[in-house]
C-alpha positions in Angstrom: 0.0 0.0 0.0 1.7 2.9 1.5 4.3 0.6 1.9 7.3 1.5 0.5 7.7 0.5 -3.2 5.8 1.0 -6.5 2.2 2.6 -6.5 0.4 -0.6 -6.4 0.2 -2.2 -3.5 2.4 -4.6 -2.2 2.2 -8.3 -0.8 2.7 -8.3 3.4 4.9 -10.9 2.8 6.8 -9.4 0.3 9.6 -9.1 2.7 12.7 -8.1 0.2 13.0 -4.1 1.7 12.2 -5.2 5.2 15.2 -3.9 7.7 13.6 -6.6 10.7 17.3 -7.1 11.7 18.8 -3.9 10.7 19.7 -1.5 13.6 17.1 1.4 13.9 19.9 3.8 15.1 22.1 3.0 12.0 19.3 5.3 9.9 21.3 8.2 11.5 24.4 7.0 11.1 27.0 9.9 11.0 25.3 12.3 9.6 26.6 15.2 11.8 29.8 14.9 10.1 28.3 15.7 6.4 26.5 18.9 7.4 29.0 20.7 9.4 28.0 24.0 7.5 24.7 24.7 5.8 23.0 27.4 4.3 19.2 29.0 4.3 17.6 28.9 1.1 13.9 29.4 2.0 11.6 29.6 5.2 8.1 28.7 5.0 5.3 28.9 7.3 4.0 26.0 7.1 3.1 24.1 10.3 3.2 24.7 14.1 6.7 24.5 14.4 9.1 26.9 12.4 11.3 25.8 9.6 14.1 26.3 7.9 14.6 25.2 4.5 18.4 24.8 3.6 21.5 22.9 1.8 24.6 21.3 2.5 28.1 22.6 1.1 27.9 19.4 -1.4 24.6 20.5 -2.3 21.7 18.4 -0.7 19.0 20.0 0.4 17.8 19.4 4.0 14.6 20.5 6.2 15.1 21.7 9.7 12.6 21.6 12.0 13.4 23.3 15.3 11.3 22.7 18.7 9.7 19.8 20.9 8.6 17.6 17.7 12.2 17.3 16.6 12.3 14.0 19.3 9.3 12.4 18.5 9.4 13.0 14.6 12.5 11.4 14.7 11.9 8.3 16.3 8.2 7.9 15.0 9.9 8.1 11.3 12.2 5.2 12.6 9.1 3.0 13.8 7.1 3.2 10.6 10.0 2.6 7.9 10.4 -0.3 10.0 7.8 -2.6 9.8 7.4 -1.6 5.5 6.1 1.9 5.3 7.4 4.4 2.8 8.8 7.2 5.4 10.7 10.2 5.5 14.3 10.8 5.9 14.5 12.6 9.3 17.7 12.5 11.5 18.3 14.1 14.8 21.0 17.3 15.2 22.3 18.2 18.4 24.0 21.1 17.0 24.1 23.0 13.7 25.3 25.9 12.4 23.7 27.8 9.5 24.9 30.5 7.3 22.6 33.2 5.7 20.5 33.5 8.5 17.7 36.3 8.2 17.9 39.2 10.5 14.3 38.1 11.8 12.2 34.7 11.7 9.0 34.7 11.7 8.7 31.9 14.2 11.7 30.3 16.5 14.1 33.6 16.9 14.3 32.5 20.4 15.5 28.8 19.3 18.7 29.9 17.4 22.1 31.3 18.4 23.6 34.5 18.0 25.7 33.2 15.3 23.1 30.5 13.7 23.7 27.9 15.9 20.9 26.0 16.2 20.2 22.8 19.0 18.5 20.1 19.0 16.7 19.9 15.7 15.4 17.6 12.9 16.8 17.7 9.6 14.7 15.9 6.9 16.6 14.6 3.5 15.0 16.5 0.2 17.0 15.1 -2.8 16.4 17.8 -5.7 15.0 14.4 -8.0 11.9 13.6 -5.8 9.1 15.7 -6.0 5.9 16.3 -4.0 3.1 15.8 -6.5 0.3 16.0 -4.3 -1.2 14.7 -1.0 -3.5 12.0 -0.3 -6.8 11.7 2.0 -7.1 9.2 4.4 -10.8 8.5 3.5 -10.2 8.2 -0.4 -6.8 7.2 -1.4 -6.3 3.5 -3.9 -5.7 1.1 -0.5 -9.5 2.1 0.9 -9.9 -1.0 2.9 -6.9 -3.0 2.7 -5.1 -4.3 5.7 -2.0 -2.7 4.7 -3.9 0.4 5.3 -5.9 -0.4 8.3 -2.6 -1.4 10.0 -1.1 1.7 9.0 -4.0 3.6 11.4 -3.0 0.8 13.6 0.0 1.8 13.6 -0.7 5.8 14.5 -2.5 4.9 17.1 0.9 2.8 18.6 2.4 6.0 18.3 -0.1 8.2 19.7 -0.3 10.4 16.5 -3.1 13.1 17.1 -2.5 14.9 14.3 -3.7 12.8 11.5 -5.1 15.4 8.9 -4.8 14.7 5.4 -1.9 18.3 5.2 0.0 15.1 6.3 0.1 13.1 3.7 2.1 13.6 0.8 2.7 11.4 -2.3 6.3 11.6 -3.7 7.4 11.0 -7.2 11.1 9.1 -7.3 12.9 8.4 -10.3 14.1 4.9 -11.4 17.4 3.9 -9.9 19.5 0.9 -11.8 17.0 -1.0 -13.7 14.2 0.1 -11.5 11.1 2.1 -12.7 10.0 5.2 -11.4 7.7 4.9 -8.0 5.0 7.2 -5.9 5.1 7.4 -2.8 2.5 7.7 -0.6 3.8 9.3 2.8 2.4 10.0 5.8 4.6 13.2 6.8 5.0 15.6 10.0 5.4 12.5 12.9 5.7 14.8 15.6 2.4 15.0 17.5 3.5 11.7 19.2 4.6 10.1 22.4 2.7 11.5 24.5 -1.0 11.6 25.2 -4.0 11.6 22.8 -7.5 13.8 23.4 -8.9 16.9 23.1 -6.9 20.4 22.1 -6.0 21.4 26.0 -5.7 17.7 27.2 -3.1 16.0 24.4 0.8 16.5 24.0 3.6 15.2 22.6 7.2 13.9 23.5 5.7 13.3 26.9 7.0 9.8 27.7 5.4 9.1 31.1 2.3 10.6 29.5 2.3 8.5 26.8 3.1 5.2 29.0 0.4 5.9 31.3 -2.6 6.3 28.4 -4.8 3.7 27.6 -4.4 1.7 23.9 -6.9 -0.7 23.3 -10.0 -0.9 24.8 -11.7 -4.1 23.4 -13.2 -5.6 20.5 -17.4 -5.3 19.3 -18.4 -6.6 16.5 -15.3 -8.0 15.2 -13.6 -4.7 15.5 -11.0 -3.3 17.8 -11.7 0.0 19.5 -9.1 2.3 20.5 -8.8 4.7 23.1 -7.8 7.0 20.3 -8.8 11.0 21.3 -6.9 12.5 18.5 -7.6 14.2 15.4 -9.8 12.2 13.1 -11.1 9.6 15.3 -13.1 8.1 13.1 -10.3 6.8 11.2 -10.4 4.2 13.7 -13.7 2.6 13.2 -14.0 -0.5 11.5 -10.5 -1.9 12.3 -10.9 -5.7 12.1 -9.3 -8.0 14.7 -7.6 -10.2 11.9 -6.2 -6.6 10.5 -5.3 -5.4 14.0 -3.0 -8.6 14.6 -1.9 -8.4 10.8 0.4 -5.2 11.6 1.3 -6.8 15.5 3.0 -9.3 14.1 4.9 -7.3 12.0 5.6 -4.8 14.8 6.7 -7.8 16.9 9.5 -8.4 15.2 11.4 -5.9 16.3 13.6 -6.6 19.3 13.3 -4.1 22.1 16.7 -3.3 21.3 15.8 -2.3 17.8 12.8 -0.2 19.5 15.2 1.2 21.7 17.5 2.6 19.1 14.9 4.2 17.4 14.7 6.1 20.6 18.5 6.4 20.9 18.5 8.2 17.6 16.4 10.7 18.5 18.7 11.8 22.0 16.1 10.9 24.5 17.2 10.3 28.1 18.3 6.7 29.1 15.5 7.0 31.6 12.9 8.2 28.5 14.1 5.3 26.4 13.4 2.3 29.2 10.1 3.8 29.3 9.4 4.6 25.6 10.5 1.0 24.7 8.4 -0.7 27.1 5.1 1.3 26.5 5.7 0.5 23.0 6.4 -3.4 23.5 3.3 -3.2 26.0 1.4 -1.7 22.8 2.6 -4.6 20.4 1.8 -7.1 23.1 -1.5 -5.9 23.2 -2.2 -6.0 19.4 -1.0 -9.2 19.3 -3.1 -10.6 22.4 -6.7 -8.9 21.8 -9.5 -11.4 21.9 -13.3 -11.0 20.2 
């Protein structure tokens, strides 16, 4: 579906770009050392968090998003490529300096350094050769009631995501590579309303992880479908989520070791402490998927 690949959807079991054993953490391997300098080339406004829009001194344009969904977005990103989905490229920056700062932002002046140092950011790989051709709506996209979809909202609701709006979703054109053929992408985009606690606009939060331990996941199953204790944005996404669906993507998710869940953590710079608790809410999750009864 989603998953990563060409536009048609793809067999579960089609397990050729699956990463099961591959080291979450490696995803962000080094890349501090290939964007020691960069420079601002746009800033939009897009979002709740402000942006920055820049490239590299070989050229490679990046995304920085500065503020408290840098964390979450980077581990959620991590979670989801995991287990098939297409996802985007997001690392985790302690430090960066950029060059051709404006005098002024619009949003986050407060975030970065006299001299453009910035802290604690994500940075989100744009290659030049993929484009955004449009976005695509949870309600009418070509997966409408496959399991590959279905475990995909499974899969949000794992992560706590509250802001599922369809702004969200993005499908990306990528060229052919080798003998490949060209793909789209469909991409669920902007991960960092997560880890923390679901519900209404003065109740929810993210990068929370006690908060997000401490909330409820699944509530129980009627009529052959699993209900959610899902407060978010969009909550209807969440109806009509069959049992056999709902175990579909737990086994998948299962396979990850909790060291693998715990790198995905790692990557993003949470605390030892955060990461014990972040890995075992998520395992509790997975158990849970996995264990539901009718």
């Amino acid at each position: 579906m989603i998953r990563r690949g060409k536009r048609n959807q793809r067999d579960a079991d089609d397990t050729d770009e699956r990463k099961d054993e591959e080291d979450l953490k490696n995803r962000s391997s080094q890349i501090l050392f290939i964007l020691p300098f960069i420079r601002v080339i746009r800033v939009p406004l897009d979002g709740s968090n402000p942006k920055l829009n820049v490239r590299d001194d070989a050229g490679m344009k990046w995304k920085i998003k500065l503020g408290a969904e840098a964390r979450p977005e980077t581990a959620a990103t991590r979670l989801v490529w995991a287990v098939g989905y297409s996802a985007d490229e997001d690392y985790f920056l302690h430090e960066v300096l950029v060059r051709g700062m404006p005098l002024h932002l619009h949003r986050g002046q407060h975030l970065v350094g006299p001299n453009g140092t910035m802290r604690d950011v994500r940075v989100k790989r744009e290659p030049d050769d993929r484009k955004k051709i449009g976005n695509w709506q949870w309600r009418n996209n070509p997966f409408s009631g496959t399991r590959e979809l279905n475990g995909l909202r499974v899969l949000m609701a794992v992560i706590n995501n509250w802001d599922l709006k369809d702004d969200n979703n993005k499908i990306i054109y990528v060229p052919a590579s080798g003998n490949g053929v060209p793909e789209l992408r469909y991409i669920i985009s902007d991960l960092g309303a997560t880890f923390g606690k679901t519900g209404g606009a003065f109740s929810r939060n993210r990068n929370e992880a006690q908060s997000f331990a401490n909330s409820k996941f699944v509530e129980g199953v009627q009529g052959g479908n699993v209900r959610f204790a899902y407060g978010g944005k969009n909550t209807g996404l969440f109806k009509n989520i069959t049992l056999e669906q709902t175990k579909w993507i737990g086994s998948w998710l299962s396979r990850l070791t909790d060291q693998q869940i715990s790198d995905a953590f790692r990557a993003a710079n949470y605390s030892p402490e955060e990461i014990e608790t972040l890995t075992h809410a998520v395992r509790a999750r997975i158990e849970q998927l996995i264990t539901v009864q009718g």
